[in-house]
DRENTOR-28976 format. One record per atom (N, C-alpha, C): residue in one letter; x, y, z. Coordinates in pm, whole numbers, padded with zeros to 5 digits, always signed. Layout:
AXYZ/...
END
This chain:
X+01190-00822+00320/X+01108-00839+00440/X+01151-00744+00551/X+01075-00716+00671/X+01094-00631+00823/X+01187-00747+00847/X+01207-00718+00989/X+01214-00712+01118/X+01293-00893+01076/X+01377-00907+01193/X+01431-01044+01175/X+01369-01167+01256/X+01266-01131+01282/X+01191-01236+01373/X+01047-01259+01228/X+01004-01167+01186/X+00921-01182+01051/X+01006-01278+00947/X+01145-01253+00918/X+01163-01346+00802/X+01226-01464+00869/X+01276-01490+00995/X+01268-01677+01031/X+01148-01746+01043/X+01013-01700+01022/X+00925-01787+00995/X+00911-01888+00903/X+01035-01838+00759/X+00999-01956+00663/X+01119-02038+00672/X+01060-02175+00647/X+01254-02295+00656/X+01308-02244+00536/X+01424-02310+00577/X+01518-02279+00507/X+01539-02334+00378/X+01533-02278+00257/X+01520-02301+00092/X+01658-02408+00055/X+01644-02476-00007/X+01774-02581-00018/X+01765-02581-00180/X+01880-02472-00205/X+01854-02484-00357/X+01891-02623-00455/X+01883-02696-00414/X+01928-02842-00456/X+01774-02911-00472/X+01675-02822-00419/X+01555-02872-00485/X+01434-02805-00609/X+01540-02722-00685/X+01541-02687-00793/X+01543-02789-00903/X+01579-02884-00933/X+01645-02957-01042/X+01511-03033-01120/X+01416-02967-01106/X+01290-02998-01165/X+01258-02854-01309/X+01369-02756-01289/X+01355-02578-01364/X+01369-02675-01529/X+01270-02582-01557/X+01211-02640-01674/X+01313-02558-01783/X+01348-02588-01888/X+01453-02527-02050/X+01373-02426-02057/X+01477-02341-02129/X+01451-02218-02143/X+01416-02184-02310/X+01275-02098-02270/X+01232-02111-02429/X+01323-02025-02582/X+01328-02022-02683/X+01300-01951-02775/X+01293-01839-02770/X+01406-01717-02823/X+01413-01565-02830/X+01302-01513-02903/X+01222-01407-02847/X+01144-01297-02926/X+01172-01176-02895/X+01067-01091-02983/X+01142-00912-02907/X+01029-00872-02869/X+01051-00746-02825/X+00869-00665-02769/X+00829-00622-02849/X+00757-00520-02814/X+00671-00441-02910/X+00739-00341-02944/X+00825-00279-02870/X+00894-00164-02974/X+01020-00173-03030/X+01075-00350-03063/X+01129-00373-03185/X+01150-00491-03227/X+01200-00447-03384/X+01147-00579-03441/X+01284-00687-03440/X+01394-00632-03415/X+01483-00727-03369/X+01572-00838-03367/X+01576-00915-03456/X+01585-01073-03448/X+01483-01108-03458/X+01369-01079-03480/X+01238-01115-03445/X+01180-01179-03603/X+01174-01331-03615/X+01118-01415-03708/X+00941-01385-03712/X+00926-01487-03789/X+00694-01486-03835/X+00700-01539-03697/X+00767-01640-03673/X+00700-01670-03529/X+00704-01614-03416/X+00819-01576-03368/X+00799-01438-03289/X+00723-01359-03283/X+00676-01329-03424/X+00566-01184-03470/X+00457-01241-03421/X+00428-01412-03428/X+00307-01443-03407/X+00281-01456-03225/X+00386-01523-03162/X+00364-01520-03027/X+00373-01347-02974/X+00427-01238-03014/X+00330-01136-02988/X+00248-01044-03026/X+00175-01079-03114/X+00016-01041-03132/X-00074-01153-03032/X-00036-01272-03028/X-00056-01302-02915/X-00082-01288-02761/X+00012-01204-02730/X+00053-01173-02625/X-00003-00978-02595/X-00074-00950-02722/X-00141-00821-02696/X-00065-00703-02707/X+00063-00781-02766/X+00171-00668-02781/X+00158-00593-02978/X+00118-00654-03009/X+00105-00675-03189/X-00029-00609-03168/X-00070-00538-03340/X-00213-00464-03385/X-00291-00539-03328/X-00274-00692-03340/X-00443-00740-03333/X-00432-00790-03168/X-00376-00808-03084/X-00401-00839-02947/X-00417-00752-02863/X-00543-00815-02812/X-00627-00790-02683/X-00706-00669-02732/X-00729-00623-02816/X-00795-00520-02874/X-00731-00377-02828/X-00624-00384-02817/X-00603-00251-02761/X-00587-00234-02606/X-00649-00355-02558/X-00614-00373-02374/X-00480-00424-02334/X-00421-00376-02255/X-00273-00415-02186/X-00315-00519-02058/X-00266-00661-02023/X-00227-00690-01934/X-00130-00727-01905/X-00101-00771-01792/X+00065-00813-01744/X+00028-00875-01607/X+00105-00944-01518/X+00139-01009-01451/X+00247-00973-01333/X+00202-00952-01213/X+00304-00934-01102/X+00272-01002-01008/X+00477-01101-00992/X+00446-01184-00874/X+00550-01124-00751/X+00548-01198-00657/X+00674-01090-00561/X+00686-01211-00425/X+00793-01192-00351/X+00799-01290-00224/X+00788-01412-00276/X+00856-01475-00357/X+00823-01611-00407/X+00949-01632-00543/X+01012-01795-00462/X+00954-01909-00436/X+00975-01890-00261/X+00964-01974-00157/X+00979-01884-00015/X+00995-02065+00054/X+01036-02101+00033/X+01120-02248+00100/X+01138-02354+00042/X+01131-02472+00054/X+01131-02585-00030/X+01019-02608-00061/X+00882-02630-00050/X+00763-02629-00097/X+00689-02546-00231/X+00781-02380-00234/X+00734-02333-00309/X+00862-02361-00435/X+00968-02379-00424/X+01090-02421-00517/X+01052-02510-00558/X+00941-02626-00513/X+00916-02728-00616/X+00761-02663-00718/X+00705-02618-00613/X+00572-02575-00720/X+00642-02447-00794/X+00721-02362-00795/X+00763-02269-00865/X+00749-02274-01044/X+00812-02399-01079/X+00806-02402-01217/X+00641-02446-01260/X+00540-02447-01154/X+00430-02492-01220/X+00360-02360-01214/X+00393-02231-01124/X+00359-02135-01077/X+00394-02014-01264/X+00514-02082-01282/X+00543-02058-01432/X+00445-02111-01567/X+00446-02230-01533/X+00352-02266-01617/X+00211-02217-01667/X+00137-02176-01520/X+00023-02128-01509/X+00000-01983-01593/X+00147-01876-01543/X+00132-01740-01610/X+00115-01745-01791/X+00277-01901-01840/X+00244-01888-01946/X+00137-01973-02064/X+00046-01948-01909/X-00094-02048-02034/X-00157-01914-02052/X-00119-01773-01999/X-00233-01722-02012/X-00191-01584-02142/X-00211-01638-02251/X-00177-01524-02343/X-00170-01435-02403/X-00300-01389-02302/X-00342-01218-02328/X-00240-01163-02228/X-00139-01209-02160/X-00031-01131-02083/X+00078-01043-02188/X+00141-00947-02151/X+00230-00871-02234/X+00381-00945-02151/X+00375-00943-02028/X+00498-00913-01953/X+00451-00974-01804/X+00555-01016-01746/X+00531-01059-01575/X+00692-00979-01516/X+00590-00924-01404/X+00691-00823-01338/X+00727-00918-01185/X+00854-00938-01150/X+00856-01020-01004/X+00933-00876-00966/X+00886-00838-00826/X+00917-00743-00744/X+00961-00784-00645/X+01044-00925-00633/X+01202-00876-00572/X+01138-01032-00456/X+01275-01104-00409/X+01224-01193-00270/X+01212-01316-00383/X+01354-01343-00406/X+01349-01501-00489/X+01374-01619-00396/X+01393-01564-00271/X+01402-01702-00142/X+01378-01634-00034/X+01308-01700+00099/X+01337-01650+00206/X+01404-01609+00290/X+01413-01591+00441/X+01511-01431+00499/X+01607-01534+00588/X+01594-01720+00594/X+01640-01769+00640/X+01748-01865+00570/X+01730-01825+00469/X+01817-01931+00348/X+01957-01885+00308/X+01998-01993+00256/X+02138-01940+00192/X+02126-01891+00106/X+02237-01772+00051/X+02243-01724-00088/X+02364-01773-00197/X+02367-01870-00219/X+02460-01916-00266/X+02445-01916-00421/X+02544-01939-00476/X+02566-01938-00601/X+02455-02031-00718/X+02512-02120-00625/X+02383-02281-00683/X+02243-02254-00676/X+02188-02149-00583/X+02053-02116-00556/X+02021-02030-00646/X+02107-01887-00720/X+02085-01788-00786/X+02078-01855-00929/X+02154-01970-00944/X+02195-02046-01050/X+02066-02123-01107/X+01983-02152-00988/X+01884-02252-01010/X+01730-02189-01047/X+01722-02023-00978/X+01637-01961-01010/X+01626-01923-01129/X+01735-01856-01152/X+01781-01811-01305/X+01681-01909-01446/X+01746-02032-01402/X+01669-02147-01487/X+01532-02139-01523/X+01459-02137-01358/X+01335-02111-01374/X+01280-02009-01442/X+01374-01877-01409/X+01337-01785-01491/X+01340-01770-01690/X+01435-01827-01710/X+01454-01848-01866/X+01319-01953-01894/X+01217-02001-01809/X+01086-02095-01889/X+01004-02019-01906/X+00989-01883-01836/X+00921-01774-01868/X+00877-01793-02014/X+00788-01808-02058/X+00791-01759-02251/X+00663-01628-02256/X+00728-01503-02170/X+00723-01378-02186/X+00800-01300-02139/X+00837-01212-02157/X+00893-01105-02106/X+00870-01128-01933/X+01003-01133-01890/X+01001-01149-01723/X+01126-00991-01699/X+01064-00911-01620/X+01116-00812-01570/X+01121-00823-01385/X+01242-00832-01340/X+01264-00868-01224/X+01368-00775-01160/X+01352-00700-01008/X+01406-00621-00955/X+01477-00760-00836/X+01588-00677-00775/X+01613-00766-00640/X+01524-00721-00525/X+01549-00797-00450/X+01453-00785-00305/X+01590-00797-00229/X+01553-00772-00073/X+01676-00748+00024/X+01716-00909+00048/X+01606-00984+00044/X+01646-01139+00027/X+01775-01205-00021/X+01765-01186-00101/X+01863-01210-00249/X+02002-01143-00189/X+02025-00995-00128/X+02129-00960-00137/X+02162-00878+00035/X+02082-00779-00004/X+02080-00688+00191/X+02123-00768+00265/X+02029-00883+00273/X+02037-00985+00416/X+02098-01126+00448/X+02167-01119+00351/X+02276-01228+00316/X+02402-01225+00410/X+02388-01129+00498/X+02495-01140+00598/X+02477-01243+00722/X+02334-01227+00729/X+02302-01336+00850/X+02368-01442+00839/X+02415-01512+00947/X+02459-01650+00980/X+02396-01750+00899/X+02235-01766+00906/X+02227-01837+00863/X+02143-01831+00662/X+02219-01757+00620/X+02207-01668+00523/X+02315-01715+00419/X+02455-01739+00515/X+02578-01765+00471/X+02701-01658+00501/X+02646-01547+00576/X+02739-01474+00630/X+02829-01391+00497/X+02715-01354+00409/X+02830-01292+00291/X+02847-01130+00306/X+02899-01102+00205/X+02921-00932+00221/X+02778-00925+00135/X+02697-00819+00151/X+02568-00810+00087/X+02626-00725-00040/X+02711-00618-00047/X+02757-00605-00173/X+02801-00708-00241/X+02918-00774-00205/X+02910-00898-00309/X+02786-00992-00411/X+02728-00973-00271/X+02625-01077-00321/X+02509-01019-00441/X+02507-00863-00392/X+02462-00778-00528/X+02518-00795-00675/X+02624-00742-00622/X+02710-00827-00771/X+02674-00954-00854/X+02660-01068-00761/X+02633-01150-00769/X+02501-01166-00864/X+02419-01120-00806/X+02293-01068-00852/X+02311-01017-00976/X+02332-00941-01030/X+02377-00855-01121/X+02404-00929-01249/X+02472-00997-01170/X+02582-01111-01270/X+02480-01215-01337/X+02423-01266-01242/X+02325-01358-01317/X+02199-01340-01358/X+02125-01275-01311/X+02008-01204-01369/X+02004-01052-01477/X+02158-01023-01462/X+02078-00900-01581/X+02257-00895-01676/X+02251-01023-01732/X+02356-01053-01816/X+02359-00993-01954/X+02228-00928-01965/X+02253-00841-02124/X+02162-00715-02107/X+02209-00633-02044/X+02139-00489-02000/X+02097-00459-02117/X+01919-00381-02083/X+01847-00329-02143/X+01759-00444-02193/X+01783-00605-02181/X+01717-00718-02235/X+01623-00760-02148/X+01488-00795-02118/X+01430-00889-01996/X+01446-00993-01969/X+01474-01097-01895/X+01483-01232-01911/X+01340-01319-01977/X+01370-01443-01955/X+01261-01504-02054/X+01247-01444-02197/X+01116-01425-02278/X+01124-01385-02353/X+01164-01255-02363/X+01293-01229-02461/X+01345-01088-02457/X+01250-00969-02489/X+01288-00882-02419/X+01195-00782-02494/X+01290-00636-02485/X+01323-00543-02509/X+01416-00468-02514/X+01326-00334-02384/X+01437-00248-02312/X+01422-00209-02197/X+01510-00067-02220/X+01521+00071-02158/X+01645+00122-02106/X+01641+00095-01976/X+01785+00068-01960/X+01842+00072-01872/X+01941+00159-01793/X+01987+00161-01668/X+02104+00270-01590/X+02221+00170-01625/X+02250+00058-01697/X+02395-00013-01677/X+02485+00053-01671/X+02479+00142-01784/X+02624+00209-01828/X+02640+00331-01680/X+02530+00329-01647/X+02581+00385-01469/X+02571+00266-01355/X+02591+00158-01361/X+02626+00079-01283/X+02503-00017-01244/X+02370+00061-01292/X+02279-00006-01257/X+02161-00101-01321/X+02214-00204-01370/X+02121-00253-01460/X+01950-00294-01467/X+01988-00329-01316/X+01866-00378-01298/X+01738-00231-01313/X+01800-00103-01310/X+01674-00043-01286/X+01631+00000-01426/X+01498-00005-01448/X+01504-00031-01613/X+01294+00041-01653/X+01316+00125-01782/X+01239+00169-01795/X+01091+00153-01960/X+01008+00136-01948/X+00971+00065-02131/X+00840+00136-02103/X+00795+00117-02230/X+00647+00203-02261/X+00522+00079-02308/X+00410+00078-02266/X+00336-00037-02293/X+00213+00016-02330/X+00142+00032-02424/X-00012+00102-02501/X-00051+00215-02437/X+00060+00319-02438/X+00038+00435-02387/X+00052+00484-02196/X+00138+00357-02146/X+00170+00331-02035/X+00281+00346-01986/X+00359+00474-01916/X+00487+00454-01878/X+00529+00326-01734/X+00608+00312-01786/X+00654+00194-01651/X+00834+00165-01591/X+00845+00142-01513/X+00961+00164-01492/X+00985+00110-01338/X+01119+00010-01339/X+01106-00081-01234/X+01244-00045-01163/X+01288+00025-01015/X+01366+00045-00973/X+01412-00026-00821/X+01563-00063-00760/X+01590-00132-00697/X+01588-00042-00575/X+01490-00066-00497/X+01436-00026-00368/X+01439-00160-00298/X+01514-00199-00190/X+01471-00320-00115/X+01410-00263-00014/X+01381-00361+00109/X+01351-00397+00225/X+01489-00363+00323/X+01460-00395+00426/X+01585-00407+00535/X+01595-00210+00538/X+01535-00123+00508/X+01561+00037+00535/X+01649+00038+00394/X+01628+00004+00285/X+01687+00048+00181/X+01822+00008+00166/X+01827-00123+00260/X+01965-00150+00261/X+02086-00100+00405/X+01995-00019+00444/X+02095+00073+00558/X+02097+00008+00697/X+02019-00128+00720/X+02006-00202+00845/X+02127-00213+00831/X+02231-00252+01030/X+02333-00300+00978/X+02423-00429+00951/X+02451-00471+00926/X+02533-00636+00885/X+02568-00709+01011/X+02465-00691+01101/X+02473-00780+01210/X+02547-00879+01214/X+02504-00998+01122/X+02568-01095+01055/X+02740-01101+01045/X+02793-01046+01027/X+02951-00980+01004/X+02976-00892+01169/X+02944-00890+01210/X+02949-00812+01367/X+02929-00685+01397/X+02868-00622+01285/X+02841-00453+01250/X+02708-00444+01389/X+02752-00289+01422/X+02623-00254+01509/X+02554-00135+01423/X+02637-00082+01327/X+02612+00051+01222/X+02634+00049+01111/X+02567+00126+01025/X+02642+00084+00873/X+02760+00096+00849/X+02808+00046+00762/X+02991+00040+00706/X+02983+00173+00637/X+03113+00199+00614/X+03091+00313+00544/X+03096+00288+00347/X+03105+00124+00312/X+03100+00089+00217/X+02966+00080+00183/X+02888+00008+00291/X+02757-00004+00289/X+02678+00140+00269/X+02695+00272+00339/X+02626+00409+00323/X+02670+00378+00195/X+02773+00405+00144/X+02828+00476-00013/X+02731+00389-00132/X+02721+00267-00080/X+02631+00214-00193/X+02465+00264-00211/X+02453+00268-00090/X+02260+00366-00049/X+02297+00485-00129/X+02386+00555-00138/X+02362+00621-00138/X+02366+00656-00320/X+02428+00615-00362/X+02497+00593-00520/X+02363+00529-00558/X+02272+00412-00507/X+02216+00382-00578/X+02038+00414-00559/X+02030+00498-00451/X+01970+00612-00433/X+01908+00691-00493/X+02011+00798-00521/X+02081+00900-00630/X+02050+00831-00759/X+02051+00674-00802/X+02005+00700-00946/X+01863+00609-00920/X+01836+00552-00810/X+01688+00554-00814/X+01611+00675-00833/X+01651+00770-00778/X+01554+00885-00864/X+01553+00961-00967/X+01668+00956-01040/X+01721+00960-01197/X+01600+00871-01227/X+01596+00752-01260/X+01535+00694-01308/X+01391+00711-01259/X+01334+00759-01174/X+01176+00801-01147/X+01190+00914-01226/X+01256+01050-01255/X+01258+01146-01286/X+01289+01133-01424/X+01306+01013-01479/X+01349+01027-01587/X+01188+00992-01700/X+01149+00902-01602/X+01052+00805-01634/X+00890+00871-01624/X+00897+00970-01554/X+00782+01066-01524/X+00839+01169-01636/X+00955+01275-01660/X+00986+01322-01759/X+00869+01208-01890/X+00927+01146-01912/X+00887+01070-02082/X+00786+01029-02080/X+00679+01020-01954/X+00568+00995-01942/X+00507+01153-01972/X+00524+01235-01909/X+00470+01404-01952/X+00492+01432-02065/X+00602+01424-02139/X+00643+01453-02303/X+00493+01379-02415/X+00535+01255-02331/X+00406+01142-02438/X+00293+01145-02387/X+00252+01215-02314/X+00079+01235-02307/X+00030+01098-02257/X+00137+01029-02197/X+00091+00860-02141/X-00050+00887-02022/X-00070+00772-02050/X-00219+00756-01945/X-00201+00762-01782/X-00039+00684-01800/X-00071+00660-01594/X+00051+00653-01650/X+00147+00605-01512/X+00309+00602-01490/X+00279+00434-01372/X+00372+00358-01351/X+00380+00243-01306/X+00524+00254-01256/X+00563+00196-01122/X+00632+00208-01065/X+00677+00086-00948/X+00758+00018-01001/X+00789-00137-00948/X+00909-00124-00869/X+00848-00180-00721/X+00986-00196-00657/X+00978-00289-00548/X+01058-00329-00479/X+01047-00476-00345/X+00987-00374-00255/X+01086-00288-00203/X+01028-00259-00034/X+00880-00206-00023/X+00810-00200+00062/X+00731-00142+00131/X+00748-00056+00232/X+00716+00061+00202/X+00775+00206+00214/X+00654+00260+00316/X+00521+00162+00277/X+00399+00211+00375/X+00351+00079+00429/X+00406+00062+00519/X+00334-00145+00535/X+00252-00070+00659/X+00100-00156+00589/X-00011-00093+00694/X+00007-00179+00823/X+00105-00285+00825/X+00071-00338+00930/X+00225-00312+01066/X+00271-00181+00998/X+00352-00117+01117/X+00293-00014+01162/X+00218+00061+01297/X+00163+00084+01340/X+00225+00242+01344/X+00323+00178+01385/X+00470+00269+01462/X+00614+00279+01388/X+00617+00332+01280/X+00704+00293+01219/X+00836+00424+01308/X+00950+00302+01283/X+01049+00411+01323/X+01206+00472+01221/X+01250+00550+01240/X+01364+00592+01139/X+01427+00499+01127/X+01495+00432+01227/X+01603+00298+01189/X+01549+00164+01093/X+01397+00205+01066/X+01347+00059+00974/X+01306+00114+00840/X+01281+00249+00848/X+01208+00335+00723/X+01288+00479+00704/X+01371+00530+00796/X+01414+00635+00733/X+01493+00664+00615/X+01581+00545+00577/X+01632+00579+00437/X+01530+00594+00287/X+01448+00553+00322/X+01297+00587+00223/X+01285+00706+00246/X+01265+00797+00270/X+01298+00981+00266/X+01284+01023+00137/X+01393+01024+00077/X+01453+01094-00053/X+01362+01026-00159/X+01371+00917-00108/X+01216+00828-00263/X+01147+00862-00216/X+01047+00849-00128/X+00923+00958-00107/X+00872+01094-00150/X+01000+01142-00081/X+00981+01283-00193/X+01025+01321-00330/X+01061+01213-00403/X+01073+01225-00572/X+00995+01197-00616/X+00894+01051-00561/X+00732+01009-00567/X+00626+01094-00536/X+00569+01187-00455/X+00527+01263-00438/X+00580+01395-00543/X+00652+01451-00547/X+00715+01558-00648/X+00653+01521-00823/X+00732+01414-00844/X+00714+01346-01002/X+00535+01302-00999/X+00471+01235-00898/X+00295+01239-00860/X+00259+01362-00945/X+00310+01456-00850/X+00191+01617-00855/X+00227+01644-00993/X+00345+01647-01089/X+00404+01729-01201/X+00318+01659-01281/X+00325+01516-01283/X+00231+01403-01371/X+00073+01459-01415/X+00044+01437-01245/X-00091+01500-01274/X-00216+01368-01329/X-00149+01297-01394/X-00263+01121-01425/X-00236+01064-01311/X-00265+00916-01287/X-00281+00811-01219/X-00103+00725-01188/X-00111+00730-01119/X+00054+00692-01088/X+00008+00595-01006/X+00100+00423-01033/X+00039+00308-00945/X+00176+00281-00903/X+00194+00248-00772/X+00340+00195-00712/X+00295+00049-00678/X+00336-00082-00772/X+00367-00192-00675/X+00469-00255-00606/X+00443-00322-00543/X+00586-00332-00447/X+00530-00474-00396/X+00626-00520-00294/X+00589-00627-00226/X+00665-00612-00085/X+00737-00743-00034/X+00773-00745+00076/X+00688-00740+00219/X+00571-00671+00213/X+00497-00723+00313/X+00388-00838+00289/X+00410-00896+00193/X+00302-01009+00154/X+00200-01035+00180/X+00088-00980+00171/X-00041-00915+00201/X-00124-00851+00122/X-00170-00878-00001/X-00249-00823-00048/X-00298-00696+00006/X-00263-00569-00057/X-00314-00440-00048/X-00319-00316-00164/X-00476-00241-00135/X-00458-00156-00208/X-00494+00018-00108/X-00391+00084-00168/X-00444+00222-00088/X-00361+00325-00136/X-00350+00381-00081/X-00327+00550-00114/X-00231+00621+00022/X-00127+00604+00033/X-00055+00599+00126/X-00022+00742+00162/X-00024+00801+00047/X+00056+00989+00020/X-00106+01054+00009/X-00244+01038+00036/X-00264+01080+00046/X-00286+01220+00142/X-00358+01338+00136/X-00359+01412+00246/X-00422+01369+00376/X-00375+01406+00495/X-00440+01319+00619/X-00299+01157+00621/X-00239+01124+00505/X-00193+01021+00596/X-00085+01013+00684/X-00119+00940+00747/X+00029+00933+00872/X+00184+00895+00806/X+00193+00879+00685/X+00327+00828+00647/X+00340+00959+00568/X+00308+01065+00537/X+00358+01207+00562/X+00374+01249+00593/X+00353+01279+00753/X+00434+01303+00844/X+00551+01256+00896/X+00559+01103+00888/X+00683+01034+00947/X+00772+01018+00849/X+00701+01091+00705/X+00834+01114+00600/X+00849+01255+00585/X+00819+01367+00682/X+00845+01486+00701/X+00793+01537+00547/X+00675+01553+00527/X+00669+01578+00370/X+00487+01652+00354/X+00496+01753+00340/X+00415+01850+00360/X+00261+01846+00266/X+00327+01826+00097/X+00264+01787-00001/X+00193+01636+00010/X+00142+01614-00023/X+00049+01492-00051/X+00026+01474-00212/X+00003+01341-00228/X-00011+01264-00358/X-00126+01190-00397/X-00221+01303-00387/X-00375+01214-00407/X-00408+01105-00528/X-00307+01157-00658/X-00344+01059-00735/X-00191+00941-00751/X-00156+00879-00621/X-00131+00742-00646/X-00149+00637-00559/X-00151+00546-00644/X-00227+00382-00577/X-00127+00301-00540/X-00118+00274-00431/X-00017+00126-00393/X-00067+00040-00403/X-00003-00022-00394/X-00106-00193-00464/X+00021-00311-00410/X-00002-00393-00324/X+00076-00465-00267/X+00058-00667-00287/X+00154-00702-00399/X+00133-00788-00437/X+00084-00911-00308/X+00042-01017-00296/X+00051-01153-00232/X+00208-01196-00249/X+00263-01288-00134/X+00384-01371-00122/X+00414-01404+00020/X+00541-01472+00017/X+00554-01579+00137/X+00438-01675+00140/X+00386-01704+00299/X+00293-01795+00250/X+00189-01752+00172/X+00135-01635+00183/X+00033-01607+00118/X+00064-01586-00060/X+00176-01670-00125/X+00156-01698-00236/X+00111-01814-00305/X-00024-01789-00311/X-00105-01864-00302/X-00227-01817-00466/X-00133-01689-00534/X-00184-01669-00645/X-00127-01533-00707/X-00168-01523-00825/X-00048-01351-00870/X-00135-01291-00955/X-00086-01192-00940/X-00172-01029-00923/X-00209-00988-01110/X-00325-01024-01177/X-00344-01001-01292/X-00356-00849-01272/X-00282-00751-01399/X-00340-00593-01427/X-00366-00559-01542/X-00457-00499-01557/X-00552-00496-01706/X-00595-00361-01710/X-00513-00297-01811/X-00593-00125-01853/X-00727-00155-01911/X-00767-00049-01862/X-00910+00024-01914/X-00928+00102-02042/X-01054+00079-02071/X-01070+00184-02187/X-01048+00334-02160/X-00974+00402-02275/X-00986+00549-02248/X-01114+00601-02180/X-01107+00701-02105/X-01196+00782-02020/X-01208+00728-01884/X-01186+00613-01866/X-01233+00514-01707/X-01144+00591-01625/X-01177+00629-01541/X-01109+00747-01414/X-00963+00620-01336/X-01015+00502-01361/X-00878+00455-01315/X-00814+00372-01411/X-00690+00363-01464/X-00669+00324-01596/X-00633+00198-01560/X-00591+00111-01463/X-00568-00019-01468/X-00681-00064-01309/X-00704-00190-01330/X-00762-00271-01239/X-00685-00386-01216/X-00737-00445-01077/X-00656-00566-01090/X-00740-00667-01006/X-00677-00778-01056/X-00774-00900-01015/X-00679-01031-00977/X-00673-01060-00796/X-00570-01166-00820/X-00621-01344-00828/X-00548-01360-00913/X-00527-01527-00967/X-00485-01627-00945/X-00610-01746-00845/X-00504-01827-00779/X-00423-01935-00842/X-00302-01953-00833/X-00215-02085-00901/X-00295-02189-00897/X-00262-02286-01028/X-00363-02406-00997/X-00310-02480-00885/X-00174-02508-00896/X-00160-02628-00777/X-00036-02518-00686/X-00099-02451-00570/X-00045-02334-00475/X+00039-02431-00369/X+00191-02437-00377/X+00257-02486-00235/X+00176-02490-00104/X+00106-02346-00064/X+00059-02406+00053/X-00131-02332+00017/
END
């Protein structure tokens, strides 16, 4: 999330009202292996559109983001689960980061309790952090932690077998063996995709108020900057193997919002560490040359646009000369406005835009 007057709007999440997280299903693998993978496995994905005979050749998937976001949505959460896995023309559900709100604790018992929810998944769940979870964990009423720690933390419990997705497994590369697990890259019916840890809070570079900082630490730069540096490894890697394979579009998952239409005025101290990703996005855009879609969340608002196009104002205030006519931002729903999640569904070859999307309201929505 912005600004610290935007994320005390939601109460405070009491992870002790979790204890409704539903068992965690039954191992399968993806589509590009066979794995451990039993008849029944094989059968839940052809199912799932991952196998010859599903969906005819159409890809969908699922992205949720900003959610669960207080005690209201921690109890509907596991039904918010339920809903995705009734729907079985899905391949995969992507959460783009913001597993509690900007006023909650981050405690152990809370990461502990999500986790749960996450293993009822029975698909492939691919999940980045949000600044929630870790950046902004210094606040007082947050719990006053070191936000590196609490990354760790992160780390620790959500990406316990690098290169694996949670819920149903499905196999991934990953940066682990460079420190970074969570950022992780897979191929889906001729679809590159690839989900990297971009938060909120300026990429991490706000400073730890919380702890009595007026500037960043110099522990805090070294981590922006390290993990930076392989955020665009991994765009560059991922646009590379998308050009080699003649893929249709490139997909690009991350928390922050890098263009939130609803800052008018954006200034360096809230957006300038977004710089260097801008211009690897724009760069890796033009070389591509197809349809490149960035979703993201953190401003919770349903949006779609074109942010790098020529003429826009967030090329200038990212000092960046080139423009990126062919990519789409697409800005999931969350906070209160999760109130439903973002179906995406490729197109038949030739359709000038290769995915559409259509969002889906939860049956029974917290608010």
């Amino acid at each position: 999330m912005r600004p610290m007057n935007r994320l005390m709007m939601a109460a405070a999440a009491a992870a002790m009202m979790s204890a409704s997280l539903l068992a965690a299903p039954a191992l399968a693998a993806d589509d590009s292996s066979a794995a451990g993978r039993g008849q029944s496995g094989q059968a839940r994905q052809d199912q799932r559109g991952n196998g010859v005979n599903g969906s005819r050749g159409r890809l969908s998937f699922a992205v949720i983001g900003d959610v669960p976001y207080g005690d209201a949505e921690i109890q509907a959460f596991p039904s918010y689960i339920q809903d995705l896995n009734s729907h079985k023309e899905l391949s995969f559900v992507g959460h783009v980061g913001d597993i509690k709100n900007g006023s909650s604790q981050c405690t152990d018992q809370y990461f502990e309790a999500i986790r749960k929810n996450f293993d009822a998944f029975d698909l492939p769940l691919v999940y980045t952090p949000g600044d929630n979870e870790w950046t902004d964990c210094h606040r007082p009423n947050n719990g006053a932690y070191n936000p590196l720690e609490r990354l760790a933390k992160v780390r620790d419990t959500f990406f316990p077998r690098p290169g694996t997705t949670l819920g149903q497994p499905m196999k991934v590369t990953s940066q682990a063996r460079q420190g970074y697990p969570e950022n992780v890259a897979f191929q889906k019916r001729g679809i590159a995709f690839t989900t990297v840890n971009i938060p909120g809070s300026d990429n991490s570079m706000l400073p730890w108020s919380g702890l009595g900082k007026t500037a960043p630490t110099a522990e805090q730069a070294s981590e922006v900057r390290g993990r930076t540096a392989a955020d665009i490894r991994e765009l560059k890697d991922t646009f590379r193997k998308a050009r080699e394979d003649g893929s249709r579009a490139v997909v690009v998952m991350t928390q922050a919002d890098m263009f939130d239409p609803t800052v008018t005025n954006p200034s360096q101290a809230d957006f300038g560490a977004y710089k260097p990703l801008v211009r690897t996005l724009i760069e890796e855009s033009n070389a591509f040359g197809g349809p490149v879609y960035l979703i993201n969340g953190d401003s919770h608002v349903y949006n779609q646009d074109h942010p790098l196009a020529a003429g826009s104002s967030w090329l200038s205030f990212y000092g960046q000369a080139a423009a990126a006519t062919n990519l789409t931002r697409v800005t999931v729903d969350g906070s209160s406005n999760a109130r439903d999640w973002l179906k995406v569904t490729s197109n038949p070859a030739g359709t000038p835009d290769v995915l559409s999307f259509e969002r889906i309201a939860y049956t029974h929505p917290a608010s």
